[in-house]
C-alpha positions, 0 to 999 in steps of 0.5 A, spaced: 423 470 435 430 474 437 427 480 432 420 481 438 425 479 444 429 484 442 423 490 441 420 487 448 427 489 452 427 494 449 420 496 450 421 495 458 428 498 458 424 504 456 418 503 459 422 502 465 426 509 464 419 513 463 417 510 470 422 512 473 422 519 469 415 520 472 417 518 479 422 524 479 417 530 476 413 529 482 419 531 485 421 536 481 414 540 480 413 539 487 407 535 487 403 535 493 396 531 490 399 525 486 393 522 485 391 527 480 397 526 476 398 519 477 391 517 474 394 520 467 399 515 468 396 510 463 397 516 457 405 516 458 405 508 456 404 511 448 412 514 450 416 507 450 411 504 445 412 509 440 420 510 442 421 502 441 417 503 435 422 508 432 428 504 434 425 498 430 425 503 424 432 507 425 435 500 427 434 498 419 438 505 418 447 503 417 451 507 420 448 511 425 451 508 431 451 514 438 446 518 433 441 512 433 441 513 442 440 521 441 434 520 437 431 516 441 432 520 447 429 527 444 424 524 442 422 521 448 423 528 451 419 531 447 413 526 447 414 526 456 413 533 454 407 533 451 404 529 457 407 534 462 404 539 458 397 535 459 398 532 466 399 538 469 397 545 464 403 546 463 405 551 456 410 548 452 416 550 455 415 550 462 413 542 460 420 542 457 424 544 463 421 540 468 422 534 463 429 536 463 430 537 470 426 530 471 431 527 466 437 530 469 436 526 475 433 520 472 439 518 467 443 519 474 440 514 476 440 510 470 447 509 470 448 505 478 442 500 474 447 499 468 453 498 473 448 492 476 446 489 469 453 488 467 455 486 473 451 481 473 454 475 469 450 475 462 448 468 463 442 470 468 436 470 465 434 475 472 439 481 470 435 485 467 430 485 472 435 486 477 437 492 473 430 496 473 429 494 480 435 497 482 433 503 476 426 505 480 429 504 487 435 508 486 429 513 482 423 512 489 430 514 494 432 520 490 426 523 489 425 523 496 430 526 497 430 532 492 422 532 497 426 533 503 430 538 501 425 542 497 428 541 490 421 542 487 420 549 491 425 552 488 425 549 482 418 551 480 421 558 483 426 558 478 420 558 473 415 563 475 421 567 475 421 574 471 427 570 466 423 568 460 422 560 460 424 558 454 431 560 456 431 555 461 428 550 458 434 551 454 439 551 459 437 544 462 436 541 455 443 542 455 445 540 463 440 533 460 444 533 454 450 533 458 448 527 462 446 523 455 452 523 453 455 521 460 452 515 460 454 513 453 461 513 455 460 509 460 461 503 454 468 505 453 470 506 461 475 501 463 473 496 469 478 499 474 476 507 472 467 505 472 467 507 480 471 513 479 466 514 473 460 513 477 461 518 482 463 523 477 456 521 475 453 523 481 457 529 483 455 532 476 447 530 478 448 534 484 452 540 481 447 541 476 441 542 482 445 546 486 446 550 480 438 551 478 437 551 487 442 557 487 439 561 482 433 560 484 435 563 490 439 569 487 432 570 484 428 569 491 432 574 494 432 579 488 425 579 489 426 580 496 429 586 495 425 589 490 419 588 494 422 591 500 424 597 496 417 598 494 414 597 501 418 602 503 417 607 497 409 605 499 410 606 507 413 613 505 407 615 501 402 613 506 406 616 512 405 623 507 397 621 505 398 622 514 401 627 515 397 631 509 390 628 513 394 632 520 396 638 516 387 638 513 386 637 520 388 643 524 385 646 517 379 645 518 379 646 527 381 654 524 375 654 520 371 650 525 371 656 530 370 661 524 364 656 522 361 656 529 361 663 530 356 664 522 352 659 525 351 663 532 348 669 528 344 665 524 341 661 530 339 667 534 337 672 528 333 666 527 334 664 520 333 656 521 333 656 513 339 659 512 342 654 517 339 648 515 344 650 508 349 651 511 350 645 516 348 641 510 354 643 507 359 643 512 356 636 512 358 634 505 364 638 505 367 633 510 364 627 508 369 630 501 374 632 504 376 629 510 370 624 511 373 620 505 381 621 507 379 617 514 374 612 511 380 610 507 386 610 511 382 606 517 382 599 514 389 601 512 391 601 519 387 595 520 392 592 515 397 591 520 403 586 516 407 592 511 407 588 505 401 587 505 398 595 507 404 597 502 401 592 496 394 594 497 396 602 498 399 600 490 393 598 488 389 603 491 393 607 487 392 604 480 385 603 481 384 611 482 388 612 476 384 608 472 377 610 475 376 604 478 372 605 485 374 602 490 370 599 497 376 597 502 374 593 509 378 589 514 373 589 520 378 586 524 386 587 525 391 583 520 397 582 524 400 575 521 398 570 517 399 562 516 403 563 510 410 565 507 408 573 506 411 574 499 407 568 497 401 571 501 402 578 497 402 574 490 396 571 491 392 578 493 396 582 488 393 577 482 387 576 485 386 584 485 390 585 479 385 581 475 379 583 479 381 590 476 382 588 469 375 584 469 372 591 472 374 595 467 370 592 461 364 594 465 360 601 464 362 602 472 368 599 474 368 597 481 372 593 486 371 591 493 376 588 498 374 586 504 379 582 509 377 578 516 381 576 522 379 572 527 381 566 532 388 565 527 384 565 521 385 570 516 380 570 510 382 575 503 376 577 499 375 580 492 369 582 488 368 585 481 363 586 476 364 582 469 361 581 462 365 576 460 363 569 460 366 565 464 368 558 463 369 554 469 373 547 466 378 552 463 380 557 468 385 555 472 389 553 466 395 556 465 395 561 459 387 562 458 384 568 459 378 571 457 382 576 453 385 570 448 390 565 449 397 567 451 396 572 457 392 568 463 398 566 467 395 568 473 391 564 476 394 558 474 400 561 478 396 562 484 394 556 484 401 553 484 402 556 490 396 554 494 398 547 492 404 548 497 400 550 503 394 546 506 392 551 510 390 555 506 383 554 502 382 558 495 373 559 494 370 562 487 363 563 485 360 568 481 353 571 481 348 576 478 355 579 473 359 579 480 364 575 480 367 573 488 374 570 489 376 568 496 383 566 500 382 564 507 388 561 511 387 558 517 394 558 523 393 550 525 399 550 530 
């Protein structure tokens, strides 16, 4: 009897963390549609069983002492890993470093519950439920708190940052690591020193998130910078496509008069042969020349915001290197949309990136962009030939991608950042071998 009261303590001290782990993962990842995540809760109770189970065969094992808990602990991380990998269609890295940052938080919180259970007199049959209570309501408080200050934005920031993820990941196993072992020591606090102890506890919990929030800012206002960079490099080269349209321009007015002058003879003398030729080909002159330069900068100057006119000059670029024909429309001016703008040029740079990608495994590639404003409500919309399959379930996993594992990072990014805005509603189909992805944001102020 005292071998299985043992193991089921130990079974809901576990159990306990683990539900307080999850409860800080939905604010580290910055969850906005918890249902979907917390229906695949169940899976997470394999962890705290197995844990207790190889805690039961490492405690037949002498002279493990504070190696026993550190096993325990990694191997709960890494199995948490594993369902963070499932649950959210993180790759295994990204999966690590959230469960890390989730654990920092949760092992904070784990050391106000054992200030509770021993506070207790050991007597009371109830400490133990006091303690998990106490565990879990300090873990709802504080995950609501790190919502409040948007920890998870910035978090999910740092990892969608240029660094390689498996460096971060590593970092935070060693801020996690930090804090296991804080809480260790809390057996060899004397009494007078465990509230200094707990408020030192709490000063490290903080200071690791505002280590991981100002990188994330640094990160940001690089990124910021770069991007500003290039919309000016961008917003030069346009202003030259301009001036070297006016300069074509006063061309083709000095060649118009010497043009109408041939036509004049050619009329009067009669020759409407020869006339119809020529008319036809000053049409097609045009149409090549100057005809095509003012059909393609009359939606540039419909796109009214520069970030998103210099991303689009960018691409337009690439697709002309790359042969790539290119239709772009946008009927109406775009002058705001409802959405952080870098945000909104992510998403159209990997809608666009991909739908070129996908355009150039067919024998003519070709892509076509059409923006629509109107009453608030800004609609992007791409479209592309393909030959591929297409594979709904698997699409906008992180990592799959038609061309093999490893490289389809960027729909399952795209969708990581419509998930922070609600307004903002993403449409795909595909018909006929053309394949039509949308982005439509609504203002609702």
């Amino acid at each position: 009897m005292p071998l299985l009261q043992n193991l089921l303590t130990t079974f809901l001290d576990t159990l306990t963390g683990h539900l307080a782990l999850a409860i800080y993962l939905l604010a580290v990842t910055d969850e906005r549609v918890m249902a979907r995540r917390l229906k695949k809760l169940p899976l997470l109770l394999l962890s705290p069983f197995l844990a207790t189970l190889l805690s039961a065969a490492l405690g037949a094992v002498p002279k493990l002492m504070m190696f026993h808990y550190f096993i325990i602990s990694f191997a709960v991380l890494f199995m948490c890993s594993l369902w963070v990998r499932h649950t959210w269609g993180f790759g295994f890295w990204r999966a690590f470093a959230a469960t890390c940052m989730a654990a920092v938080f949760q092992v904070a919180a784990a050391t106000v519950s054992w200030m509770a259970y021993w506070a207790i007199s050991p007597d009371n049959a109830s400490r133990f439920a006091v303690a998990a209570g106490l565990h879990l309501g300090c873990s709802i408080m504080g995950s609501l708190l790190l919502y409040k200050l948007r920890f998870g934005a910035w978090f999910r920031l740092l990892l969608d940052s240029q660094t390689p993820v498996w460096r971060t990941a590593l970092l935070l196993f060693g801020l996690e690591a930090a804090m296991e072992v804080f809480l260790q020591l809390l057996n060899g606090v004397q009494a007078q020193f465990l509230a200094f102890y707990y408020l030192l506890v709490a000063v490290m919990a903080v200071l690791m998130a505002a280590v991981v929030i100002y990188r994330a800012r640094q990160l940001d206002a690089a990124r910021i910078i770069q991007a500003q960079q290039d919309t000016i490099a961008r917003q030069q080269l346009y202003e030259q496509d301009l001036e070297d349209l006016r300069r074509e321009m006063r061309a083709f007015c000095h060649d118009y008069k010497n043009l109408l002058a041939g036509l004049s003879q050619q009329a009067v003398t009669g020759d409407l042969e020869d006339l119809h030729h020529t008319l036809s080909q000053l049409d097609n002159g045009f149409d090549l020349g100057l005809g095509a330069k003012l059909q393609s900068l009359t939606p540039m100057g419909n796109l009214q915001i520069p970030q998103v006119r210099s991303l689009l000059l960018s691409k337009l670029t690439v697709m002309e290197k790359k042969a790539v024909e290119c239709r772009l429309e946008a009927l109406y001016p775009v002058d705001n949309v409802a959405m952080d703008i870098w945000d909104y040029v992510r998403c159209l740079g990997i809608l666009t990136d991909n739908a070129v990608e996908a355009a150039l495994d067919t024998q003519r590639p070709w892509v076509e962009i059409l923006f629509l404003s109107h009453d608030g409500q800004v609609s992007f919309r791409v479209s592309n030939p393909y030959k591929t399959v297409i594979e709904p379930g698997n699409m906008w996993n992180h990592g799959w991608s038609t061309k093999g594992p490893g490289r389809g990072l960027g729909l399952a990014s795209y969708q990581r950042i419509l998930e922070r805005y609600p307004n903002a509603s993403s449409c795909t189909s595909w018909d006929k071998g053309v394949f039509i992805q949308e982005l439509t944001v609504e203002d609702r102020r």
